[in-house]
Structures are given as C-alpha cells and as structure tokens.
PDB file as gemmi writes it, atoms N, CA and C in Angstrom:
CRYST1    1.000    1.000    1.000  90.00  90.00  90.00 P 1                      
ATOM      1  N   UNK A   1      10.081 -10.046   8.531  1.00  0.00           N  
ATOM      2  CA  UNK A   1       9.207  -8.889   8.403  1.00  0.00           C  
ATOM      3  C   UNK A   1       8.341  -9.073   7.152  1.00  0.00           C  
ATOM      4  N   UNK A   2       7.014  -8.877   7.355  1.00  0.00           N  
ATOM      5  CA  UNK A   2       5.895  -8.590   5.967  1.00  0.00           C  
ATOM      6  C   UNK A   2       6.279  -7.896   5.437  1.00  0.00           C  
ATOM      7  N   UNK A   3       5.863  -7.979   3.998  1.00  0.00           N  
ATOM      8  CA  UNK A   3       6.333  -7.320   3.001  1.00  0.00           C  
ATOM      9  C   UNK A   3       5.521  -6.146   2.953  1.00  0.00           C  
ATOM     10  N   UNK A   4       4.160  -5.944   3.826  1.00  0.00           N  
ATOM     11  CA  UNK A   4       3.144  -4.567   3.882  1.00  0.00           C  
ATOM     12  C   UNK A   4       4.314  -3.874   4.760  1.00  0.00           C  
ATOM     13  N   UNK A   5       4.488  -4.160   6.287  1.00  0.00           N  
ATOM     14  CA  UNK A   5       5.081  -3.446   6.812  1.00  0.00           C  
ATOM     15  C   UNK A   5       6.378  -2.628   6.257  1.00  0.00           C  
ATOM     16  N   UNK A   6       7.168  -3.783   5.344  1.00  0.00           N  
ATOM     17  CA  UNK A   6       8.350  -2.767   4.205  1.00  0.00           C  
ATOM     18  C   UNK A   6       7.901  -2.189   3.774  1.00  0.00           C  
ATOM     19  N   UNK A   7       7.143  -2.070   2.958  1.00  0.00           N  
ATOM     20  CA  UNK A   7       6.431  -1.062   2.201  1.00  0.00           C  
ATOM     21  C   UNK A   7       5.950   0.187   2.501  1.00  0.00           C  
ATOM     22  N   UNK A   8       5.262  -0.287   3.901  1.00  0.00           N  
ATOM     23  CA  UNK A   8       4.796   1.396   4.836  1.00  0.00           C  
ATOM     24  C   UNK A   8       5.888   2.022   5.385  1.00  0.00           C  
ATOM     25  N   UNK A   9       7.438   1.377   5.335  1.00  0.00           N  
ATOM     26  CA  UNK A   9       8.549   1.996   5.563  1.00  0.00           C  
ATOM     27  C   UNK A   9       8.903   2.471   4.685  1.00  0.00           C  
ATOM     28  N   UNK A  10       8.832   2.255   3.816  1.00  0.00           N  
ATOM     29  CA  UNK A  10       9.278   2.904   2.156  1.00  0.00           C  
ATOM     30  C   UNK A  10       8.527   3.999   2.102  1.00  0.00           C  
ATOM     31  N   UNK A  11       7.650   3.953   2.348  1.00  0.00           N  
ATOM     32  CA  UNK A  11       6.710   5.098   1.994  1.00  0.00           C  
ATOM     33  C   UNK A  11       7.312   6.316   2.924  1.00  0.00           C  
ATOM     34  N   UNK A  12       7.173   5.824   4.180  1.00  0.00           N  
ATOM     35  CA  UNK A  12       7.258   6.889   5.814  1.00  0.00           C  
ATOM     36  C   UNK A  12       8.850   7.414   5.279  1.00  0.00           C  
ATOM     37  N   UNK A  13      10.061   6.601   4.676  1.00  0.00           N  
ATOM     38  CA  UNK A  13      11.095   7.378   4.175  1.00  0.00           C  
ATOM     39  C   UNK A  13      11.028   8.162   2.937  1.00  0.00           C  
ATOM     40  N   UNK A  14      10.216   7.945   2.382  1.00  0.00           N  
ATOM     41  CA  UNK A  14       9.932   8.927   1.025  1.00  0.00           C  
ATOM     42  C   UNK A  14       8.755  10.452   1.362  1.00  0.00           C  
ATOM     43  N   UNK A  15       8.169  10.133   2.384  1.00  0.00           N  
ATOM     44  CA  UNK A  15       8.068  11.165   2.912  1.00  0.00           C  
ATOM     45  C   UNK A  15       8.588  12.276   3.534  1.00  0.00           C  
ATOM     46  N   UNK A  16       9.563  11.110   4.516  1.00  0.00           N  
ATOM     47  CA  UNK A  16      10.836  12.272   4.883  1.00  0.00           C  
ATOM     48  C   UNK A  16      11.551  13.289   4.222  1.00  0.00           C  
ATOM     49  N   UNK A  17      11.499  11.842   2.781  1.00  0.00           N  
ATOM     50  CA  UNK A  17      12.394  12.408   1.739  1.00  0.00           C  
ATOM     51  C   UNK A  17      11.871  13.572   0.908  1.00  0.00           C  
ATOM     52  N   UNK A  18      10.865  13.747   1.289  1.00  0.00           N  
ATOM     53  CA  UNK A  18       9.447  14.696   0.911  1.00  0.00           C  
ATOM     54  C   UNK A  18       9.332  14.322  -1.092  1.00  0.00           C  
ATOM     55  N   UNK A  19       9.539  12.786  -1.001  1.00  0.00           N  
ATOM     56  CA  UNK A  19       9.401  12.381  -2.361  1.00  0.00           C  
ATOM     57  C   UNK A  19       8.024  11.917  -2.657  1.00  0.00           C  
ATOM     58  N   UNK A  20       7.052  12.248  -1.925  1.00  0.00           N  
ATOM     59  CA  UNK A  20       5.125  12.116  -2.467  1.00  0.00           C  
ATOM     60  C   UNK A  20       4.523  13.016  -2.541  1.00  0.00           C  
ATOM     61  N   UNK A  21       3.664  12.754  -3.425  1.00  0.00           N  
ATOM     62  CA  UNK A  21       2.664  13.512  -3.680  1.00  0.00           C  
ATOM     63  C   UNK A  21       1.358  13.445  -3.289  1.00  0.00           C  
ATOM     64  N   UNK A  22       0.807  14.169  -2.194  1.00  0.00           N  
ATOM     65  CA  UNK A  22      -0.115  13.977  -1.343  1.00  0.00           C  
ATOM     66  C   UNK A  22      -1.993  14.677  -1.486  1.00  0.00           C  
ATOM     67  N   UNK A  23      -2.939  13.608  -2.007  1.00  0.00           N  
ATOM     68  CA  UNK A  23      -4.007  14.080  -1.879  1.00  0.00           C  
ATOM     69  C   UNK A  23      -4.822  14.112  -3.784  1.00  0.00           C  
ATOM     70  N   UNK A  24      -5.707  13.455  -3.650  1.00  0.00           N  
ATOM     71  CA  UNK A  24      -6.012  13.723  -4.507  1.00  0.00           C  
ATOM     72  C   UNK A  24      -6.031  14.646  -6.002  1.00  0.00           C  
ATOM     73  N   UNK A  25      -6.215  15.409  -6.046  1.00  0.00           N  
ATOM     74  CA  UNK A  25      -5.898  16.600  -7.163  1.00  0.00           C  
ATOM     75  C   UNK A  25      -4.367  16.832  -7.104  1.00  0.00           C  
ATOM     76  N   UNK A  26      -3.586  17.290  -6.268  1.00  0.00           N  
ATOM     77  CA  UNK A  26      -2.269  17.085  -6.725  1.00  0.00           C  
ATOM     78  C   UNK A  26      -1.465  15.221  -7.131  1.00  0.00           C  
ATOM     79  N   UNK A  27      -2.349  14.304  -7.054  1.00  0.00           N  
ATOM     80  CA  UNK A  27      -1.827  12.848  -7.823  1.00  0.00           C  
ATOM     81  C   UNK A  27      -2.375  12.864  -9.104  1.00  0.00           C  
ATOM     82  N   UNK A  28      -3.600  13.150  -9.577  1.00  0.00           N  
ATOM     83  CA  UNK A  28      -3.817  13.661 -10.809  1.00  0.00           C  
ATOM     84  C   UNK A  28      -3.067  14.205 -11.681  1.00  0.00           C  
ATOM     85  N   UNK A  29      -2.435  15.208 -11.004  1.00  0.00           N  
ATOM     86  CA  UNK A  29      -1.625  16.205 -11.884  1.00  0.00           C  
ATOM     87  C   UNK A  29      -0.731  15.398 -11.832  1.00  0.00           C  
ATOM     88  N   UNK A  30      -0.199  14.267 -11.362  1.00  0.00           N  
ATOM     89  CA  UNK A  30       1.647  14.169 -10.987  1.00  0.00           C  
ATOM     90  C   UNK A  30       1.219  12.877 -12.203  1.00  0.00           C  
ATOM     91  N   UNK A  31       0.510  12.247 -12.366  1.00  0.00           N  
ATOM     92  CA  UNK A  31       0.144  10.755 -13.079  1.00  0.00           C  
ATOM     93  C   UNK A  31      -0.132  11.454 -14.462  1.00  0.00           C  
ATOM     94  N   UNK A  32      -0.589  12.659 -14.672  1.00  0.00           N  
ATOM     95  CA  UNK A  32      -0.429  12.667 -15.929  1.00  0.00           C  
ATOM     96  C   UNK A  32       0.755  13.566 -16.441  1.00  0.00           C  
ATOM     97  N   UNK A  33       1.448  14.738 -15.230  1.00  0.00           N  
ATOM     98  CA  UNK A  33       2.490  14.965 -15.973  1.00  0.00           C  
ATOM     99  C   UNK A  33       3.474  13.781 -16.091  1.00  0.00           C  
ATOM    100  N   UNK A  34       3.223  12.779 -15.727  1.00  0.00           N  
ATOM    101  CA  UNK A  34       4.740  11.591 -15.389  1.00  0.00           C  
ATOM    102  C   UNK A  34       5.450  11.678 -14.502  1.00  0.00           C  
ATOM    103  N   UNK A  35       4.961  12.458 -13.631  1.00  0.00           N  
ATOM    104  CA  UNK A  35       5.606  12.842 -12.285  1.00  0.00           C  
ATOM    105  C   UNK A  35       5.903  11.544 -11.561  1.00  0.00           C  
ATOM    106  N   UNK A  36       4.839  11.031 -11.555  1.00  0.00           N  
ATOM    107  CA  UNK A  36       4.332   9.903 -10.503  1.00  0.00           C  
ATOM    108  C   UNK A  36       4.830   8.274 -10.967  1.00  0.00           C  
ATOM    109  N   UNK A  37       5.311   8.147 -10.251  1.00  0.00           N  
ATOM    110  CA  UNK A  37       6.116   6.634 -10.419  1.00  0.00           C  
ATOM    111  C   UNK A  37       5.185   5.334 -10.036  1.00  0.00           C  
ATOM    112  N   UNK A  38       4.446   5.715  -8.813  1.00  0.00           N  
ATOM    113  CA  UNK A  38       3.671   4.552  -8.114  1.00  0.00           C  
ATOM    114  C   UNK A  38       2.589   5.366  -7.814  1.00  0.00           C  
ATOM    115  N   UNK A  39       1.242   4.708  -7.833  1.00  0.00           N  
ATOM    116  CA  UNK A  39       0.606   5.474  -7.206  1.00  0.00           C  
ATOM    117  C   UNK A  39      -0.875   4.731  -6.113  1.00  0.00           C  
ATOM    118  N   UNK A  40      -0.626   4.773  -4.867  1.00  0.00           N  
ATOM    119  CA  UNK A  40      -1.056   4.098  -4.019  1.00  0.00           C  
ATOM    120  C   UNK A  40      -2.483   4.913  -3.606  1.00  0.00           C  
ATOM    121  N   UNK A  41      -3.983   3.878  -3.789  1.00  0.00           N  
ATOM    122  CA  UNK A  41      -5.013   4.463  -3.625  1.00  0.00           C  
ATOM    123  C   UNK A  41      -5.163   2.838  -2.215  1.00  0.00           C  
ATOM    124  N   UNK A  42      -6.243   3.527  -1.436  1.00  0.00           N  
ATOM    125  CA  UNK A  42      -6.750   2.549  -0.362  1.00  0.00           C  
ATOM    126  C   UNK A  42      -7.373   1.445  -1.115  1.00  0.00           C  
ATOM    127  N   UNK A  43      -7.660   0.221  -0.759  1.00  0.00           N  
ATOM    128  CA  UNK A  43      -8.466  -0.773  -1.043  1.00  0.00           C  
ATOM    129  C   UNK A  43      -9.500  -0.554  -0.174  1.00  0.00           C  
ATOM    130  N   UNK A  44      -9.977  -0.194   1.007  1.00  0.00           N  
ATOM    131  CA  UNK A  44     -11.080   0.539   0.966  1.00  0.00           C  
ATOM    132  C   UNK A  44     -11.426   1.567   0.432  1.00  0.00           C  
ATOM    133  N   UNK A  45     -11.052   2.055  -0.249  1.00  0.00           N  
ATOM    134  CA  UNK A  45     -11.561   3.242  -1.246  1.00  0.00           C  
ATOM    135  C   UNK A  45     -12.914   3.100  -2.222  1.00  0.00           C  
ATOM    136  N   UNK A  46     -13.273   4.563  -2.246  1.00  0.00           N  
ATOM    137  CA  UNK A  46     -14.571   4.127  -2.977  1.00  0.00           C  
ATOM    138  C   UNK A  46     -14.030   3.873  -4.719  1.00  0.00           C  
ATOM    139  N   UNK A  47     -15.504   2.976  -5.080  1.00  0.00           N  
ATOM    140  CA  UNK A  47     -14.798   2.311  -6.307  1.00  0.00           C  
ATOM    141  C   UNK A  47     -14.491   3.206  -7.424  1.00  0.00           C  
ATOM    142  N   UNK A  48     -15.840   4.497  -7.474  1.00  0.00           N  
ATOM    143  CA  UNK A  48     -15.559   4.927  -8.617  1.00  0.00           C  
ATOM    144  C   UNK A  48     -14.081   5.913  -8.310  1.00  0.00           C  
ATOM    145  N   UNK A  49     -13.833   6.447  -7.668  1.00  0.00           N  
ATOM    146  CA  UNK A  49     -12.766   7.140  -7.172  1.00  0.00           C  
ATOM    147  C   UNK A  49     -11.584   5.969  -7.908  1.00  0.00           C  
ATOM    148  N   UNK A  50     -11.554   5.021  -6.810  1.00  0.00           N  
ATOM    149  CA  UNK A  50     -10.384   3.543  -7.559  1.00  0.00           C  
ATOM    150  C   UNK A  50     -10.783   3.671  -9.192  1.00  0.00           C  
ATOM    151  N   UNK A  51     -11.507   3.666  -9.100  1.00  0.00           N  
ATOM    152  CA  UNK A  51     -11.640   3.504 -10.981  1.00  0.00           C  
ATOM    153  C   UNK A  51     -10.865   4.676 -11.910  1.00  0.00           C  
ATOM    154  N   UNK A  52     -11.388   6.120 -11.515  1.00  0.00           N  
ATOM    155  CA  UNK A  52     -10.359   6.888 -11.775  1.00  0.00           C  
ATOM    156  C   UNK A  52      -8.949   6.962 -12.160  1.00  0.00           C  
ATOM    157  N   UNK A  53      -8.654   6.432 -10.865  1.00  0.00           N  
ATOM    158  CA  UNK A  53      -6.894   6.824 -10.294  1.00  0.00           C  
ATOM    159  C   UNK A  53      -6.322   5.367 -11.419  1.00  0.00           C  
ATOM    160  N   UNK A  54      -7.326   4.481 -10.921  1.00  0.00           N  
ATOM    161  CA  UNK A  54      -6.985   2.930 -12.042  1.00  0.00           C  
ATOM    162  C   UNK A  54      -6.538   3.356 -13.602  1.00  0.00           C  
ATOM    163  N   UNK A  55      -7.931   3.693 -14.081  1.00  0.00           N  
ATOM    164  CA  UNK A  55      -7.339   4.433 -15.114  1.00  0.00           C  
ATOM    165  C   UNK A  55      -6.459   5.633 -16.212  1.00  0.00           C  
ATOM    166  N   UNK A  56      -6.308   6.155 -15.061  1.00  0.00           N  
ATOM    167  CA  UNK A  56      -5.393   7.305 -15.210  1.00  0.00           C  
ATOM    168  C   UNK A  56      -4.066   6.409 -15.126  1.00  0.00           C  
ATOM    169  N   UNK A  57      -3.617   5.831 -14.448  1.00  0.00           N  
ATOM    170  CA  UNK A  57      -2.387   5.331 -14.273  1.00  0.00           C  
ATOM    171  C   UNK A  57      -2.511   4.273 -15.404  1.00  0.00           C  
ATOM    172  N   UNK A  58      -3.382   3.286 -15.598  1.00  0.00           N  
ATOM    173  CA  UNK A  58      -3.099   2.222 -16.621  1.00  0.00           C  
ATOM    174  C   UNK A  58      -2.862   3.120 -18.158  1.00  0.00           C  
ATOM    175  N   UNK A  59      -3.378   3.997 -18.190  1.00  0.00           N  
ATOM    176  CA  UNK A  59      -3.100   5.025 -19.744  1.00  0.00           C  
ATOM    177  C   UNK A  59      -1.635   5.432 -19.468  1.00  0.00           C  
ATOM    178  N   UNK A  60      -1.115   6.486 -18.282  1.00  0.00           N  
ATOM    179  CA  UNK A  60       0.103   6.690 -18.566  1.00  0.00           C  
ATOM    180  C   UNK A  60       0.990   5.900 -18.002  1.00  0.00           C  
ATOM    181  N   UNK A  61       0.800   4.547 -18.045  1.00  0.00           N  
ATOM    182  CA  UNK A  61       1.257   3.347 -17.594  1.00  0.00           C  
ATOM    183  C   UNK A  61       2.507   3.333 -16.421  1.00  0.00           C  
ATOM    184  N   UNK A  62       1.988   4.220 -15.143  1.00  0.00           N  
ATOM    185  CA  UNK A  62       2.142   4.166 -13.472  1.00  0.00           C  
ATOM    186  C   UNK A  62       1.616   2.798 -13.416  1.00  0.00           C  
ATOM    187  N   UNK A  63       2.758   2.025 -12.420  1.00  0.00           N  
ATOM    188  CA  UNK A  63       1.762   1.417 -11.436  1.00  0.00           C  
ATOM    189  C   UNK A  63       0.716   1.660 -10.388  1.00  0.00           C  
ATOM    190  N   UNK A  64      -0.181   1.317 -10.293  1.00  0.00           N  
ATOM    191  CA  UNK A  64      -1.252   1.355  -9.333  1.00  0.00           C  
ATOM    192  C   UNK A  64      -1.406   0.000  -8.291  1.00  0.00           C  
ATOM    193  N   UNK A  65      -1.248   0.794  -6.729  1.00  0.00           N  
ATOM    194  CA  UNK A  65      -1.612  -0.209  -5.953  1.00  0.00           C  
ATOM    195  C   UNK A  65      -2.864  -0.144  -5.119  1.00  0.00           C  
ATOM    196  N   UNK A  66      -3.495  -1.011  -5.310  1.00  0.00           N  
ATOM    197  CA  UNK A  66      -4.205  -1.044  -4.364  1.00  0.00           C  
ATOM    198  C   UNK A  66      -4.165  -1.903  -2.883  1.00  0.00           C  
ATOM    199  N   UNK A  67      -2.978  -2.291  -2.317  1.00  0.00           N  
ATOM    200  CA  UNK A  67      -2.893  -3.203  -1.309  1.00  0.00           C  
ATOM    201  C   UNK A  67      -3.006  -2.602  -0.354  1.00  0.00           C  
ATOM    202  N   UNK A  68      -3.103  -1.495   0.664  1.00  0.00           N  
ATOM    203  CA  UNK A  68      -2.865  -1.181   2.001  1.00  0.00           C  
ATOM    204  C   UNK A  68      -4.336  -0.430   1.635  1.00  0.00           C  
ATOM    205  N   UNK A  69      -4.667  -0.169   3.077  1.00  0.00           N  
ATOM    206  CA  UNK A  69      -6.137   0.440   4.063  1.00  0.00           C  
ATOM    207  C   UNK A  69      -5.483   1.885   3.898  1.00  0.00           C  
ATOM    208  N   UNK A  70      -6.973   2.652   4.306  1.00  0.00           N  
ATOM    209  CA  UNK A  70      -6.555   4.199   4.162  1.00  0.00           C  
ATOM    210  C   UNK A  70      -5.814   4.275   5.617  1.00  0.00           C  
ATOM    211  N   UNK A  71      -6.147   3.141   6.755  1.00  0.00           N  
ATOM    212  CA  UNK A  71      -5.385   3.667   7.907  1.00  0.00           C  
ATOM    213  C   UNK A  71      -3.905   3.059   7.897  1.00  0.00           C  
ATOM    214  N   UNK A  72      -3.769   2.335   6.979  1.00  0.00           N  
ATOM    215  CA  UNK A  72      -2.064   1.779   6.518  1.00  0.00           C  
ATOM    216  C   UNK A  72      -1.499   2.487   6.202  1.00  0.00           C  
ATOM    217  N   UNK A  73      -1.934   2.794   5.368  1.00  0.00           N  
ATOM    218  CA  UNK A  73      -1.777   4.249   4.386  1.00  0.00           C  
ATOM    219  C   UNK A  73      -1.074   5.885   5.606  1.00  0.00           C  
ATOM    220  N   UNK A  74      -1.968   6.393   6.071  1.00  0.00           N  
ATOM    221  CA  UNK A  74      -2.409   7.214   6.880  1.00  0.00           C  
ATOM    222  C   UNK A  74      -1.020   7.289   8.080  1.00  0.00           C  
ATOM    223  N   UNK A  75      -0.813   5.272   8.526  1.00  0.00           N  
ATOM    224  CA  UNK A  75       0.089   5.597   9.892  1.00  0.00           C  
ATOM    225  C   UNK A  75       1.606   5.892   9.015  1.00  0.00           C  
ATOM    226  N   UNK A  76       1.360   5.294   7.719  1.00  0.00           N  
ATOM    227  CA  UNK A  76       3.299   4.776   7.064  1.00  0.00           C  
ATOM    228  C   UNK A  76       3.633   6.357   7.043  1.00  0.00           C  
ATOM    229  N   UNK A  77       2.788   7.517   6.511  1.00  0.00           N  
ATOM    230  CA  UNK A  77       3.279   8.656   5.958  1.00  0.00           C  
ATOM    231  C   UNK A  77       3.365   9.716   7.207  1.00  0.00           C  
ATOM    232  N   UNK A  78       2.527   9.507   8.615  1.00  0.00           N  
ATOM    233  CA  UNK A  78       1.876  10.393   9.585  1.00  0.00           C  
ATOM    234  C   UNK A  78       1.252  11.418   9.231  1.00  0.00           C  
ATOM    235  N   UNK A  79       0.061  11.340   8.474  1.00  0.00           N  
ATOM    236  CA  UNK A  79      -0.514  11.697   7.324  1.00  0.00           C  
ATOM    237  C   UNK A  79      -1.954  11.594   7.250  1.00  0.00           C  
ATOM    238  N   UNK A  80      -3.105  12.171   8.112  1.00  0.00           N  
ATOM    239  CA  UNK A  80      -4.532  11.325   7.439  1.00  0.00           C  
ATOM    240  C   UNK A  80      -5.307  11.854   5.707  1.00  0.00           C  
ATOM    241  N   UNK A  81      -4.129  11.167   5.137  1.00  0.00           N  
ATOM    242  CA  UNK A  81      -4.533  11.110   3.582  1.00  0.00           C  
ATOM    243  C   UNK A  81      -4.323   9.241   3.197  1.00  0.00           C  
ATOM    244  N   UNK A  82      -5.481   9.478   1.976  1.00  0.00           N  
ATOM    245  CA  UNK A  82      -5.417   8.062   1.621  1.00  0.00           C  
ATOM    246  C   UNK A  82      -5.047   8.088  -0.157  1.00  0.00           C  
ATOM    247  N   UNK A  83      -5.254   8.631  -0.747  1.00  0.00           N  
ATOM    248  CA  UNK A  83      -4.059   8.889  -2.128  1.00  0.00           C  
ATOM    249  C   UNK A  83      -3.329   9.828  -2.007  1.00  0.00           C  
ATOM    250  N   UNK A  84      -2.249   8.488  -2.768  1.00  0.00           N  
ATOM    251  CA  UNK A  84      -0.723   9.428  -2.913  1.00  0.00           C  
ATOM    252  C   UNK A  84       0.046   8.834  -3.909  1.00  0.00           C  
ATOM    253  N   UNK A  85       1.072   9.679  -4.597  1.00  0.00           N  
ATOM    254  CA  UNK A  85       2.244   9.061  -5.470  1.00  0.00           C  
ATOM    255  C   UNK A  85       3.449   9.482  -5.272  1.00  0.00           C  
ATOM    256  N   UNK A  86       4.102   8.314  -5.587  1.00  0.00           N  
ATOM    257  CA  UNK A  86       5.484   8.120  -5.039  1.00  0.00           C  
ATOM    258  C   UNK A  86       6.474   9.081  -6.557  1.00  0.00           C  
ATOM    259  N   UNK A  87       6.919  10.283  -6.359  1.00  0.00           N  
ATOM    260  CA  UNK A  87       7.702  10.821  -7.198  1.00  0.00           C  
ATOM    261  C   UNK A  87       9.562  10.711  -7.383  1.00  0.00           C  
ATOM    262  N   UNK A  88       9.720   9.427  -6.775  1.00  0.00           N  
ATOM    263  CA  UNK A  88      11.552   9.009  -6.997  1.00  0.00           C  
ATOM    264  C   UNK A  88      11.698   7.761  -7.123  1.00  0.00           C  
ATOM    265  N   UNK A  89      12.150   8.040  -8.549  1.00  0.00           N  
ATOM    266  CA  UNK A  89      12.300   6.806  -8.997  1.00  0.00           C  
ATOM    267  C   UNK A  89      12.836   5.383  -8.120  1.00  0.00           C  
ATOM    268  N   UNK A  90      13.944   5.923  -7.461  1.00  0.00           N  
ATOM    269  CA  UNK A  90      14.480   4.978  -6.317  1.00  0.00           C  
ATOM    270  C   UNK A  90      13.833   4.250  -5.292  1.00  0.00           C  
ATOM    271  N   UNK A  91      12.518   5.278  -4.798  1.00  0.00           N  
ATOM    272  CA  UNK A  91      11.432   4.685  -3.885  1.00  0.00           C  
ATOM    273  C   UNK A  91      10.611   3.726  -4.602  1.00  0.00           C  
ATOM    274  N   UNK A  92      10.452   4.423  -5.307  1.00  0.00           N  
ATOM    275  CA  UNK A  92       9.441   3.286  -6.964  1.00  0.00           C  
ATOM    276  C   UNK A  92      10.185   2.414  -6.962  1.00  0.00           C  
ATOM    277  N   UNK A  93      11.154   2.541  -7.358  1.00  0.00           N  
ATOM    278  CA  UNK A  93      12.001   0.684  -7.276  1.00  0.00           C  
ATOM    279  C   UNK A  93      11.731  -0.551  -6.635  1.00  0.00           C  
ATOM    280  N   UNK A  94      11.875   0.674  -5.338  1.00  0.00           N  
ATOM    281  CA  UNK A  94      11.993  -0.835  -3.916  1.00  0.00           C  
ATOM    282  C   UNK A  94      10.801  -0.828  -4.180  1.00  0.00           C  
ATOM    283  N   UNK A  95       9.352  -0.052  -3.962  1.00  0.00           N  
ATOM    284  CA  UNK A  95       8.419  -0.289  -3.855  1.00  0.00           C  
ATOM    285  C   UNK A  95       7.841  -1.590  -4.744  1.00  0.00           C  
ATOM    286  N   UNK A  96       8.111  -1.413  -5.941  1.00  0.00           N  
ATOM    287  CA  UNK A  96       8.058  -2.446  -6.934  1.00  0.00           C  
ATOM    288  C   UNK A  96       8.633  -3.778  -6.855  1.00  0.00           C  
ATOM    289  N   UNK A  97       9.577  -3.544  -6.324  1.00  0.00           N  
ATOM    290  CA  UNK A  97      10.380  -4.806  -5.870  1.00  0.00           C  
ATOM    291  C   UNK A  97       9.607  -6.021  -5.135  1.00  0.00           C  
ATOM    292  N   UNK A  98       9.206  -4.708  -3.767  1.00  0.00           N  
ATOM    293  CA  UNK A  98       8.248  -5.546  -2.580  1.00  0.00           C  
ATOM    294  C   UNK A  98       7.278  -6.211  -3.220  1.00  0.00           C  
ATOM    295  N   UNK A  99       6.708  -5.458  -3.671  1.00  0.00           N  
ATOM    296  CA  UNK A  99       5.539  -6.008  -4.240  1.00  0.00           C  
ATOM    297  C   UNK A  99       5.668  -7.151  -5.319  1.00  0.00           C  
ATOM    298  N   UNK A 100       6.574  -7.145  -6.087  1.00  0.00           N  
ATOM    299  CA  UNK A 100       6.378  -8.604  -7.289  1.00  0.00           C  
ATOM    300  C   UNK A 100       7.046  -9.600  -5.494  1.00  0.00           C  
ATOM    301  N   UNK A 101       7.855  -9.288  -4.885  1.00  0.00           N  
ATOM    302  CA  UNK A 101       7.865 -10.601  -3.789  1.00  0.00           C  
ATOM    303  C   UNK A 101       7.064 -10.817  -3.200  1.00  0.00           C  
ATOM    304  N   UNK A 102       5.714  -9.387  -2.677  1.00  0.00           N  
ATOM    305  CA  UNK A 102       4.452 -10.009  -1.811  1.00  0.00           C  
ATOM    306  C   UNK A 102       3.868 -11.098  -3.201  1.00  0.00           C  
ATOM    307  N   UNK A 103       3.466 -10.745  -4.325  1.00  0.00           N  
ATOM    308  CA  UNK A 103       3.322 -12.090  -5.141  1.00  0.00           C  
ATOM    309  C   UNK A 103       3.538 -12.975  -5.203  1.00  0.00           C  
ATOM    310  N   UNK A 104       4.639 -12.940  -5.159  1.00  0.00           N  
ATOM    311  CA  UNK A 104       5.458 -14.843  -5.270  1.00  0.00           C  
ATOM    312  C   UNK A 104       5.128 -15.030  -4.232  1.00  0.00           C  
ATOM    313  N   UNK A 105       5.062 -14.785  -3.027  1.00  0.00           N  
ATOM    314  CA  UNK A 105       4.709 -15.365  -1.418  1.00  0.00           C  
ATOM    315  C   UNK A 105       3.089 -15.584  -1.654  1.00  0.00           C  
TER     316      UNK A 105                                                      
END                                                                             
C-alpha cells in the first residue's frame, strides 16, 4: 500500500475520531492556539492562501503538508473541504511517521 493512501486513512479515522479541524478560519485559530498538530493544505491550493497557512505553522512550528489534492483531501475525510488540522497528537504521529517514509522512498 502507498504511503498517500495511509495517510488518507489516517485522516478518514481522525475524523471519525472527530480529531480535525475543518476549514479555514477554524485552522487558523487551532495553529495558533497549538491546537493543531499537522496541518494539511492542498497542493493545488492557491499560493498566497499556501503561503499563509505555510507561515503560520513554520512560526508556531506545526508541521505543514502540502502532499495530497483538494480531491484527496476531500474523499479521505467525506468532506468537500481542502484545509484542515489534525488535533491528536496520536494521529500526528502516524501521520508524521508516513511521511518521513514517503521520503526515504
């Protein structure tokens, strides 16, 4: 299995888990109270928007991903939103995990 497809499972269970934070203005708030553990914007996204969310997270030093499409995005959560942050630590984990291994691959 790809390491995107884990990932959009991680997500679709942290939803369940009703552990995200969904939609613009409420990820704002969650990245700067420290709410926000991960915080996943589209790579089609517009830039200055990405630039934003980029920098908001690189100051309160969240990771920021940009790897999945707003419709990646969209099917993992059943959801048509394209920012969101991951608020448990535990989901943040794996999420983090996947990702330094989509690297090494």
């Amino acid at each position: 299995m790809n390491k995107t497809k884990e990932i959009t499972q991680v997500l679709g269970l942290a939803r369940r888990a009703n552990q995200l934070v969904l939609g613009s203005g409420p990820t704002l708030k969650a990245i700067q109270n420290q709410t926000a553990k991960v915080v996943f914007f589209p790579k089609d996204g517009g830039a200055s928007q990405r630039k934003k969310f980029s920098d908001k997270s690189q100051f309160y030093q969240i990771v920021f991903v940009d790897a999945l499409t707003k419709e990646e995005i969209s099917q993992a959560i059943g959801m048509n939103r394209s920012v969101l942050a991951v608020s448990d630590t535990g989901f943040a984990k794996k999420i983090n995990q996947l990702l330094e291994e989509k690297e090494r691959n």
